[in-house]
PDB file of N, CA, C and O in Angstrom:
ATOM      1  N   UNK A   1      -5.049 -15.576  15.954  1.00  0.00           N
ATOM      2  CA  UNK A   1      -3.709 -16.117  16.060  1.00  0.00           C
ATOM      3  C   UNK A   1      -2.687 -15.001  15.815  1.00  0.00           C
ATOM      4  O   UNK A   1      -2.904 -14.159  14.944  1.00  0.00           O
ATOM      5  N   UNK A   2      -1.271 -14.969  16.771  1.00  0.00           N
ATOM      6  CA  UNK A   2      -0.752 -13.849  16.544  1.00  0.00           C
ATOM      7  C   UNK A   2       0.181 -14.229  14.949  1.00  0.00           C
ATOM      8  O   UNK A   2       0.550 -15.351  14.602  1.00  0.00           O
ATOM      9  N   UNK A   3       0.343 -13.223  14.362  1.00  0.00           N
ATOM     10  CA  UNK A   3       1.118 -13.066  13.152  1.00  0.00           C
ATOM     11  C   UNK A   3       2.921 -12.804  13.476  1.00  0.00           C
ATOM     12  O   UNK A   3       3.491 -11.715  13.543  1.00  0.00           O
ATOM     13  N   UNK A   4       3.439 -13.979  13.614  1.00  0.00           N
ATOM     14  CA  UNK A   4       5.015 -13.717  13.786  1.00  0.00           C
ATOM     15  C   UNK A   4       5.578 -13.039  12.748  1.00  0.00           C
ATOM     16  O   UNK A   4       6.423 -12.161  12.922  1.00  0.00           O
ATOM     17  N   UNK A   5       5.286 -13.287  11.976  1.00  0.00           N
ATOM     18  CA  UNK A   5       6.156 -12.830  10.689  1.00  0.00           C
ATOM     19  C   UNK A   5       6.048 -11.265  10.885  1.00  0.00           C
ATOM     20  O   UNK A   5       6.958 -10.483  11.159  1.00  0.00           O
ATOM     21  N   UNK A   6       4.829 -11.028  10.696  1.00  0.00           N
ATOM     22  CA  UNK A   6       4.665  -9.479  11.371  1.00  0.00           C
ATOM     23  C   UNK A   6       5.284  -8.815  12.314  1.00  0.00           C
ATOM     24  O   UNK A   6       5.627  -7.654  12.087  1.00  0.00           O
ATOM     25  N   UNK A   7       5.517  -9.347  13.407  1.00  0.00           N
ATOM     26  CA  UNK A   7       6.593  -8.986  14.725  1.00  0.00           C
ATOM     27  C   UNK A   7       7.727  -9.077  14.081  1.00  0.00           C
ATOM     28  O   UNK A   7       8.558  -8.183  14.243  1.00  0.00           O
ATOM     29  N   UNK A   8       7.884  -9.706  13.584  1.00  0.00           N
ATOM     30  CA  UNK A   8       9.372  -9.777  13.364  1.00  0.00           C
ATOM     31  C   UNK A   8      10.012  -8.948  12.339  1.00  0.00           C
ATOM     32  O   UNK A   8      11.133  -8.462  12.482  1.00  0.00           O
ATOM     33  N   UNK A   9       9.114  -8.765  11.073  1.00  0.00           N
ATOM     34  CA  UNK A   9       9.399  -7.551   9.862  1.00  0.00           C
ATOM     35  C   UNK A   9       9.262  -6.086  10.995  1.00  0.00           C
ATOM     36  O   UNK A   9      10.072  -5.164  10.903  1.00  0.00           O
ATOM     37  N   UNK A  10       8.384  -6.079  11.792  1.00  0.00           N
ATOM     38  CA  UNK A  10       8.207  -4.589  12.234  1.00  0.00           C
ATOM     39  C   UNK A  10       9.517  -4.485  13.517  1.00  0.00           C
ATOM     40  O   UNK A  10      10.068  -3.391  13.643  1.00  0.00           O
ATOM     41  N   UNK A  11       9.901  -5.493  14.301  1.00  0.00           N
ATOM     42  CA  UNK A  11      11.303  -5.305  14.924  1.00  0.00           C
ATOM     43  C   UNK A  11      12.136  -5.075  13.670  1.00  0.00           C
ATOM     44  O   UNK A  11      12.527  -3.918  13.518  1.00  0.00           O
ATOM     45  N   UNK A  12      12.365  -5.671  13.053  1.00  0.00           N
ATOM     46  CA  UNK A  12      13.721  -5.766  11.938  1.00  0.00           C
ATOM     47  C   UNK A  12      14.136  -4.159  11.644  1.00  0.00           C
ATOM     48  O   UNK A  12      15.159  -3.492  11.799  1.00  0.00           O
ATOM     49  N   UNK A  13      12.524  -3.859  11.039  1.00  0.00           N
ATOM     50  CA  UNK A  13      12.368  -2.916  10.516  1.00  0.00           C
ATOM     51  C   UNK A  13      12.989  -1.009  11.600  1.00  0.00           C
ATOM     52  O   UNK A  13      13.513   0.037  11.218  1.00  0.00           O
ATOM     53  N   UNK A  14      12.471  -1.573  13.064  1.00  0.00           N
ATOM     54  CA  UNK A  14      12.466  -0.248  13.455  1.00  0.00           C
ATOM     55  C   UNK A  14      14.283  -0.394  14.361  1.00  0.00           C
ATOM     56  O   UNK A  14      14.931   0.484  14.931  1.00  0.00           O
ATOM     57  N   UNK A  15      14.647  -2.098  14.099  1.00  0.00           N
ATOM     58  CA  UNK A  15      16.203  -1.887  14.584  1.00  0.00           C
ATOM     59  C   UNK A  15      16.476  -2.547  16.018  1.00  0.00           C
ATOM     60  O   UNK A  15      17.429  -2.382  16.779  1.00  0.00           O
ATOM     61  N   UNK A  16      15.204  -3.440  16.156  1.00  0.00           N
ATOM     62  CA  UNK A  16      15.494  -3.814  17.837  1.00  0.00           C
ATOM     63  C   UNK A  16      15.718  -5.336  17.525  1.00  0.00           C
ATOM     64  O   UNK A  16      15.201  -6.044  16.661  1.00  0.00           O
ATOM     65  N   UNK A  17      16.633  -5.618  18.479  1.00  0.00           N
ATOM     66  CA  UNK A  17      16.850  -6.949  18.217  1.00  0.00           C
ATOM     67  C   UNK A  17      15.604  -8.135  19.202  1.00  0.00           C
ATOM     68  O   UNK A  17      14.448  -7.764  19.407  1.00  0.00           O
ATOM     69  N   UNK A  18      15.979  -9.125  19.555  1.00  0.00           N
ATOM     70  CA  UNK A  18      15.142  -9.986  19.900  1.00  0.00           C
ATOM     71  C   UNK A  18      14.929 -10.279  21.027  1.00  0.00           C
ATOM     72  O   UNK A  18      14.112 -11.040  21.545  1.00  0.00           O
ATOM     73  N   UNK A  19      15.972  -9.420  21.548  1.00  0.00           N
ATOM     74  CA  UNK A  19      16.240  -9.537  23.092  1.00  0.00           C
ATOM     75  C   UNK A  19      16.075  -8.055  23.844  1.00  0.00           C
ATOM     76  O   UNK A  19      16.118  -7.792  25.046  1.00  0.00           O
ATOM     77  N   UNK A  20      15.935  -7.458  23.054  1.00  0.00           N
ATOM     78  CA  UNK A  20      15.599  -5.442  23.604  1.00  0.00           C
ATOM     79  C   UNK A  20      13.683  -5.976  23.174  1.00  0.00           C
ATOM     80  O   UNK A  20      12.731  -5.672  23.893  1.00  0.00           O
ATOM     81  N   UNK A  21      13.611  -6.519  22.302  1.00  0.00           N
ATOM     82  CA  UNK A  21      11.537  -6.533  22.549  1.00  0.00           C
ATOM     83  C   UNK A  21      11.197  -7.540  23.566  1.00  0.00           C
ATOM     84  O   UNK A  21      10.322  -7.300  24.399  1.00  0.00           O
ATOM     85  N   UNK A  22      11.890  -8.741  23.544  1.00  0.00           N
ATOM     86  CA  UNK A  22      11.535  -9.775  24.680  1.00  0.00           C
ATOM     87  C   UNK A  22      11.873  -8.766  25.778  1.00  0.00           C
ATOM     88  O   UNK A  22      10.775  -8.491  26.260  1.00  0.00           O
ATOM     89  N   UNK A  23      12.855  -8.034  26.463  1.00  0.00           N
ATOM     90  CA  UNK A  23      12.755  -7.495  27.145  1.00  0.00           C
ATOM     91  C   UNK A  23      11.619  -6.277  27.644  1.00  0.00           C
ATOM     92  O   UNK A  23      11.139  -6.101  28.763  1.00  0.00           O
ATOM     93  N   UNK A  24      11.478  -5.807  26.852  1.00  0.00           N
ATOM     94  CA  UNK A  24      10.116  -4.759  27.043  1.00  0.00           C
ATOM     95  C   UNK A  24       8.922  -5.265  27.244  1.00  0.00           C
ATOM     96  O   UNK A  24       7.983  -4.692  27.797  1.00  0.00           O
ATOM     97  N   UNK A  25       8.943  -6.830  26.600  1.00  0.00           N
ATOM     98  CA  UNK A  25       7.458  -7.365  27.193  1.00  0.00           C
ATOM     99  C   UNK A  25       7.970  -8.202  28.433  1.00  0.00           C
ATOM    100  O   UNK A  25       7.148  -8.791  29.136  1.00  0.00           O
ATOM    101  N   UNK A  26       8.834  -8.238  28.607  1.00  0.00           N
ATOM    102  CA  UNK A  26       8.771  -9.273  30.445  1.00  0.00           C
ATOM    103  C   UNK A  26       8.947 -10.894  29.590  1.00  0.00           C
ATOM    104  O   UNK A  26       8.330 -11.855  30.049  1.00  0.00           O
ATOM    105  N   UNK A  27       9.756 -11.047  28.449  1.00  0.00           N
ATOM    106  CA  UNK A  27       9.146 -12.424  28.248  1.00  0.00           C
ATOM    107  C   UNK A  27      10.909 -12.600  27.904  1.00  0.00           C
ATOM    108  O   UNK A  27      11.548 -11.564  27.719  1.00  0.00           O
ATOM    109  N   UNK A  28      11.573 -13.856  27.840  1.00  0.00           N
ATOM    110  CA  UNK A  28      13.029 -14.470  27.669  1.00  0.00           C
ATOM    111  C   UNK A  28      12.699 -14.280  25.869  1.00  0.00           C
ATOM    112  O   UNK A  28      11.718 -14.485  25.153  1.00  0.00           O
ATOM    113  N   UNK A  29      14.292 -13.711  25.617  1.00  0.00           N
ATOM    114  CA  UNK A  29      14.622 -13.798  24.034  1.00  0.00           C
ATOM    115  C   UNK A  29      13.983 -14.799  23.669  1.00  0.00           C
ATOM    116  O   UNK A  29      13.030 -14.573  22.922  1.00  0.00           O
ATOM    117  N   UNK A  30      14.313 -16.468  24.117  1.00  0.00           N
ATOM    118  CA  UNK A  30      13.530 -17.357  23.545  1.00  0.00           C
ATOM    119  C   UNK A  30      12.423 -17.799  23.180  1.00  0.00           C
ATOM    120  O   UNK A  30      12.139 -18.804  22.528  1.00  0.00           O
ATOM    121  N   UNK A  31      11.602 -16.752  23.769  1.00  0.00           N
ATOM    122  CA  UNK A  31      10.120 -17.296  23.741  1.00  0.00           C
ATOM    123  C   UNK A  31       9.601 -15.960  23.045  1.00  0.00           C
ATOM    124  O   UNK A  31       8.434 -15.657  22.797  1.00  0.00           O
ATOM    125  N   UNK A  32      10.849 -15.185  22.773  1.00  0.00           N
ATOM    126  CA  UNK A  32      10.085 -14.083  21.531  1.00  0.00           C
ATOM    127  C   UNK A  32      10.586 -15.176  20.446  1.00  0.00           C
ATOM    128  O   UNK A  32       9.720 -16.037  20.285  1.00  0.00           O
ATOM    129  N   UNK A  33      11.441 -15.327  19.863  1.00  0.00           N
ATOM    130  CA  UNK A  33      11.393 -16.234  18.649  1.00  0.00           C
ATOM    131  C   UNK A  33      10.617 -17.149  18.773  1.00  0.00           C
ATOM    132  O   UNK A  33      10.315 -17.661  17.695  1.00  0.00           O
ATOM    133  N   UNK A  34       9.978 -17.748  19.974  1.00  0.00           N
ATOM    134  CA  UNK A  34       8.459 -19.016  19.292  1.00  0.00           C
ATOM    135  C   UNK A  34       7.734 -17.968  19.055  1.00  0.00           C
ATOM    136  O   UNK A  34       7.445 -18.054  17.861  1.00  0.00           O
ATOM    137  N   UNK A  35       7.230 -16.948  19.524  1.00  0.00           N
ATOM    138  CA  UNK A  35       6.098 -16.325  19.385  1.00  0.00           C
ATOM    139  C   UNK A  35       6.296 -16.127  17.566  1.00  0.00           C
ATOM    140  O   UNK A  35       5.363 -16.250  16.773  1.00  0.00           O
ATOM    141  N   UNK A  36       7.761 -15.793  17.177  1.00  0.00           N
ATOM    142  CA  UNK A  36       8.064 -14.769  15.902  1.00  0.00           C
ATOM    143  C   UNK A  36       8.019 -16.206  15.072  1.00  0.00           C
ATOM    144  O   UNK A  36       8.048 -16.030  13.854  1.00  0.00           O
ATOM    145  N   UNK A  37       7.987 -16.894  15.280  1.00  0.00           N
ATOM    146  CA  UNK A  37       7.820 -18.344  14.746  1.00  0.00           C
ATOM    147  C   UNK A  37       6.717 -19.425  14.696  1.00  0.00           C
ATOM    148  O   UNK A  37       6.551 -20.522  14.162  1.00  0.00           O
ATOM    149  N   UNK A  38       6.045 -18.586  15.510  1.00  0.00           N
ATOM    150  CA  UNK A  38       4.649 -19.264  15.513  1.00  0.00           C
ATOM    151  C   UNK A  38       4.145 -20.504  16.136  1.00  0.00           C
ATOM    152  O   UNK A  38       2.992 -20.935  16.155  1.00  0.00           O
ATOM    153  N   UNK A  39       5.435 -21.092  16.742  1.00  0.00           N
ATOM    154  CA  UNK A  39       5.695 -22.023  17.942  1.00  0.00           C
ATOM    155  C   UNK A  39       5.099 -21.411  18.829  1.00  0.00           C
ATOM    156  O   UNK A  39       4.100 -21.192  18.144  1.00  0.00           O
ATOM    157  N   UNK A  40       4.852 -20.923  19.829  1.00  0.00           N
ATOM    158  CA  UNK A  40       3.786 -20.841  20.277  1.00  0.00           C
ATOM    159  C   UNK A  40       3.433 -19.367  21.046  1.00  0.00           C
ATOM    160  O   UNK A  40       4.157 -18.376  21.133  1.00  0.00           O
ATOM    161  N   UNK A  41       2.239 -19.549  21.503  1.00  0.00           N
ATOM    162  CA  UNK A  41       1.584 -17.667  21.862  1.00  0.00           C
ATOM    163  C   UNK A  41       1.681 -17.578  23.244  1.00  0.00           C
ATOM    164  O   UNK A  41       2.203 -18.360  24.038  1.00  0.00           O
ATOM    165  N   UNK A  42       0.884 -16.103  23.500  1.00  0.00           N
ATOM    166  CA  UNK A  42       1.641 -16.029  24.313  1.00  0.00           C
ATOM    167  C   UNK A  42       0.244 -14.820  25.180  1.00  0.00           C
ATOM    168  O   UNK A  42      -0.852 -14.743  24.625  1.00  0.00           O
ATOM    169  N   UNK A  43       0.424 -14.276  26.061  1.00  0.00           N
ATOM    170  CA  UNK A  43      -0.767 -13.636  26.800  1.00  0.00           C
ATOM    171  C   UNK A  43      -1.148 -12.334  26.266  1.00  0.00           C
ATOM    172  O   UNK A  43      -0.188 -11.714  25.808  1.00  0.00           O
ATOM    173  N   UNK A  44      -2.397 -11.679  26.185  1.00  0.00           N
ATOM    174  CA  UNK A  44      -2.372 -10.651  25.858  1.00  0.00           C
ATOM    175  C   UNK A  44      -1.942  -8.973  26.569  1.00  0.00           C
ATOM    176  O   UNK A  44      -2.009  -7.769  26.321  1.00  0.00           O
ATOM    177  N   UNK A  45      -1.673  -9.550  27.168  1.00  0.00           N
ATOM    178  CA  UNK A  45      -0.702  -8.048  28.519  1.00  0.00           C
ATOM    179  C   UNK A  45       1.233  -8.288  27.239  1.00  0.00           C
ATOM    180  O   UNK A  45       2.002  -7.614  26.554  1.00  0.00           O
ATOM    181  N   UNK A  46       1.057  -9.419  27.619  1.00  0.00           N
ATOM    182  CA  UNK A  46       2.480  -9.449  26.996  1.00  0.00           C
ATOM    183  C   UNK A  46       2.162  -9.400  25.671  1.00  0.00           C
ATOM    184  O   UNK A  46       3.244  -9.547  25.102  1.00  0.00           O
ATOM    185  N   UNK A  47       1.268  -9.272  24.809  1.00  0.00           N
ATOM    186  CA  UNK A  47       1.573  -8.953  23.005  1.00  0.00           C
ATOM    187  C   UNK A  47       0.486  -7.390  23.396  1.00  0.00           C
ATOM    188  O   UNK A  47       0.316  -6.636  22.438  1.00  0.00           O
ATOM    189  N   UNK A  48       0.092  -7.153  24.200  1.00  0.00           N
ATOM    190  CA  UNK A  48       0.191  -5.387  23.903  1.00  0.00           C
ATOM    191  C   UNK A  48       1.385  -4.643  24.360  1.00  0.00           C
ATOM    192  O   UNK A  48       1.657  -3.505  23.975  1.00  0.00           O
ATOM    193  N   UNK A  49       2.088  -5.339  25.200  1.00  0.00           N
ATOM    194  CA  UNK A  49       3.704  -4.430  25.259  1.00  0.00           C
ATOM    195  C   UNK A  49       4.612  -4.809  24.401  1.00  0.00           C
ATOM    196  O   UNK A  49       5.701  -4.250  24.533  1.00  0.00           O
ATOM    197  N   UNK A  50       4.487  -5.818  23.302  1.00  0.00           N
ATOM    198  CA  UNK A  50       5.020  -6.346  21.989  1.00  0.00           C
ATOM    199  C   UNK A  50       4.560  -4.915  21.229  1.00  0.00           C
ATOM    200  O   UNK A  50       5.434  -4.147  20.827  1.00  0.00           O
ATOM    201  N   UNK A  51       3.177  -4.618  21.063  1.00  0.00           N
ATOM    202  CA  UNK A  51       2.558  -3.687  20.165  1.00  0.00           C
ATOM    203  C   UNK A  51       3.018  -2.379  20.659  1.00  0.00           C
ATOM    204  O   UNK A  51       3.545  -1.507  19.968  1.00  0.00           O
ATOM    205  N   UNK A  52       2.779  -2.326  21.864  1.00  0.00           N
ATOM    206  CA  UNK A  52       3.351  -0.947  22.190  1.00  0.00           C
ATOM    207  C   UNK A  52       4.855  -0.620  21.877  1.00  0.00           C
ATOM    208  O   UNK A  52       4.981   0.504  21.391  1.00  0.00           O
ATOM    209  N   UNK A  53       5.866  -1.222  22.011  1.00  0.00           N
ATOM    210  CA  UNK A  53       7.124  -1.266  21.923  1.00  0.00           C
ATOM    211  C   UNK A  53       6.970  -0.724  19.641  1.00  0.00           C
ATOM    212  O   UNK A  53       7.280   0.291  19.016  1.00  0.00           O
ATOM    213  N   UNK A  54       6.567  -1.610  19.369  1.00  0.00           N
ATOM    214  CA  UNK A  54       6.561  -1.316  17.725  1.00  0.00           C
ATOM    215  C   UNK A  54       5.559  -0.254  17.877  1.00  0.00           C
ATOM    216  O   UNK A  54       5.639   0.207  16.738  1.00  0.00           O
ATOM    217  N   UNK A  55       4.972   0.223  18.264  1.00  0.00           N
ATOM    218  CA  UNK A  55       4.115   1.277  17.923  1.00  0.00           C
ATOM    219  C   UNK A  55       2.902   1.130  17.046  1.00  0.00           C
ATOM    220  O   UNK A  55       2.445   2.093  16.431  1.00  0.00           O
ATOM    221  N   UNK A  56       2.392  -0.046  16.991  1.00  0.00           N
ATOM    222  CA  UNK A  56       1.111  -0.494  16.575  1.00  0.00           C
ATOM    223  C   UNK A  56       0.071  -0.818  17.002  1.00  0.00           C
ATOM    224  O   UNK A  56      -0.183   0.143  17.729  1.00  0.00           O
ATOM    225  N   UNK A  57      -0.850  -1.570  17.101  1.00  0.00           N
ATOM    226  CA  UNK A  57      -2.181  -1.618  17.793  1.00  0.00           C
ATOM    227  C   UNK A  57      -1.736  -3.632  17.674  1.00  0.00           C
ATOM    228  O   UNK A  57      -1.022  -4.245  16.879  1.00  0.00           O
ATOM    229  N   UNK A  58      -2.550  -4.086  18.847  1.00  0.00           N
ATOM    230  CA  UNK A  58      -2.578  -5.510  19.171  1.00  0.00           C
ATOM    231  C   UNK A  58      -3.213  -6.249  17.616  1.00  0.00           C
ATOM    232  O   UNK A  58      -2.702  -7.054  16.837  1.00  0.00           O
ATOM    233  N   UNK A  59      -4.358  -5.643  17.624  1.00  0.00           N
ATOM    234  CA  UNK A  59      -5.003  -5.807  16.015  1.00  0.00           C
ATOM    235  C   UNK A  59      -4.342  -6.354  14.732  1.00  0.00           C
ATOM    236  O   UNK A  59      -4.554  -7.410  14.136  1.00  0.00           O
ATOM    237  N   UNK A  60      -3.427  -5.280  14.454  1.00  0.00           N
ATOM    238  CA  UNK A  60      -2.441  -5.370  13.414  1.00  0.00           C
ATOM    239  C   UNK A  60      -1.496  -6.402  13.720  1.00  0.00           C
ATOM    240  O   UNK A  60      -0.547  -6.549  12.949  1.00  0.00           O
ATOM    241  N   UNK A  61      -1.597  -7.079  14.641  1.00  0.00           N
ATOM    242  CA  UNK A  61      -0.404  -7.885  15.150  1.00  0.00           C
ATOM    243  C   UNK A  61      -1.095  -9.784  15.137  1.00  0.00           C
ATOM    244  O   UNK A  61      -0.524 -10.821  15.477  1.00  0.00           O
ATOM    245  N   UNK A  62      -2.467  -9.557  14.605  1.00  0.00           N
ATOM    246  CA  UNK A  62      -3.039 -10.482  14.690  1.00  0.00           C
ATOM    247  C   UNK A  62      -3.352 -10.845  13.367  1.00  0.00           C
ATOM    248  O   UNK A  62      -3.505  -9.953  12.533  1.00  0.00           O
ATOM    249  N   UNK A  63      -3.513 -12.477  12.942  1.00  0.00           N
ATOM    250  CA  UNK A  63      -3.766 -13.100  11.367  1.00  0.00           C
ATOM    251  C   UNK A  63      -5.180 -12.841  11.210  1.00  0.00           C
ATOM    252  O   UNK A  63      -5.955 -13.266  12.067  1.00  0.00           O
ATOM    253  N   UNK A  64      -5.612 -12.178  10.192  1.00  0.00           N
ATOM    254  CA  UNK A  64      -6.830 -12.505   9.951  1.00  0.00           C
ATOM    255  C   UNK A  64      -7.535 -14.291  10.122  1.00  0.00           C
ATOM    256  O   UNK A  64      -7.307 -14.871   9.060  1.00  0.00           O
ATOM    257  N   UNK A  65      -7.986 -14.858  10.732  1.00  0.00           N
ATOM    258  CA  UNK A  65      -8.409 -15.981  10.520  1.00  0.00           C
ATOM    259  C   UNK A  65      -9.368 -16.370   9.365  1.00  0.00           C
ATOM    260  O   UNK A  65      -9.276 -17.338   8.611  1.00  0.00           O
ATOM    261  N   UNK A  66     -10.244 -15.462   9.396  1.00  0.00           N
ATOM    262  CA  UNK A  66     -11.343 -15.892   8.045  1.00  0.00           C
ATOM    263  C   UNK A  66     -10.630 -15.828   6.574  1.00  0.00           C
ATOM    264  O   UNK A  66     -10.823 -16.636   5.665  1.00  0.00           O
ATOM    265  N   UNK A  67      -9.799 -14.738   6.539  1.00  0.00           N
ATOM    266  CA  UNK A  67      -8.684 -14.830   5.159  1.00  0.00           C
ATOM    267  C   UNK A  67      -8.090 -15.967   4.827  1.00  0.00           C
ATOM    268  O   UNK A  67      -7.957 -16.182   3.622  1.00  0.00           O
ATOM    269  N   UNK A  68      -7.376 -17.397   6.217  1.00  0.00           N
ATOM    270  CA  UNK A  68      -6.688 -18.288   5.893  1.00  0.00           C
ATOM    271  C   UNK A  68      -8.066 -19.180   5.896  1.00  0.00           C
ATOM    272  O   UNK A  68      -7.646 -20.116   5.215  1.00  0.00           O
ATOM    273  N   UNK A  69      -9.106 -19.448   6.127  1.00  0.00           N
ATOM    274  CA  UNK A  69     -10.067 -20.378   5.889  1.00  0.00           C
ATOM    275  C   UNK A  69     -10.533 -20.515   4.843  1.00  0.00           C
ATOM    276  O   UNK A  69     -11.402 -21.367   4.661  1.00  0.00           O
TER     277      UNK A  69
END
């Protein structure tokens, strides 16, 4: 499951707003805040140009699942 909270501390963090990363992945401002909200996901072409844009790996961008079980 992707980790919004994560997207969203690492935009905050490097200064891009919500609409310069929705833009770099091909996806509407709005549907970066479900993603950053956890409303809902989204393809993996579009959360590796999420990752690429922050400069992280798809990995890091994902919840551990066995940690919340």
């Amino acid at each position: 499951m992707i980790d919004g909270n994560r997207i969203r501390a690492l935009r905050v963090e490097q200064g891009f707003s919500q609409e310069e990363l929705a833009d770099h992945a091909g996806i509407r401002p709005t549907m970066m805040g479900y993603i950053e909200r956890g409303v809902k996901t989204t393809t993996a072409d579009v959360l590796k140009r999420i990752a690429d844009k922050l400069g992280c790996t798809v990995d890091s961008l994902l919840r551990d699942t066995e940690a919340t079980a």
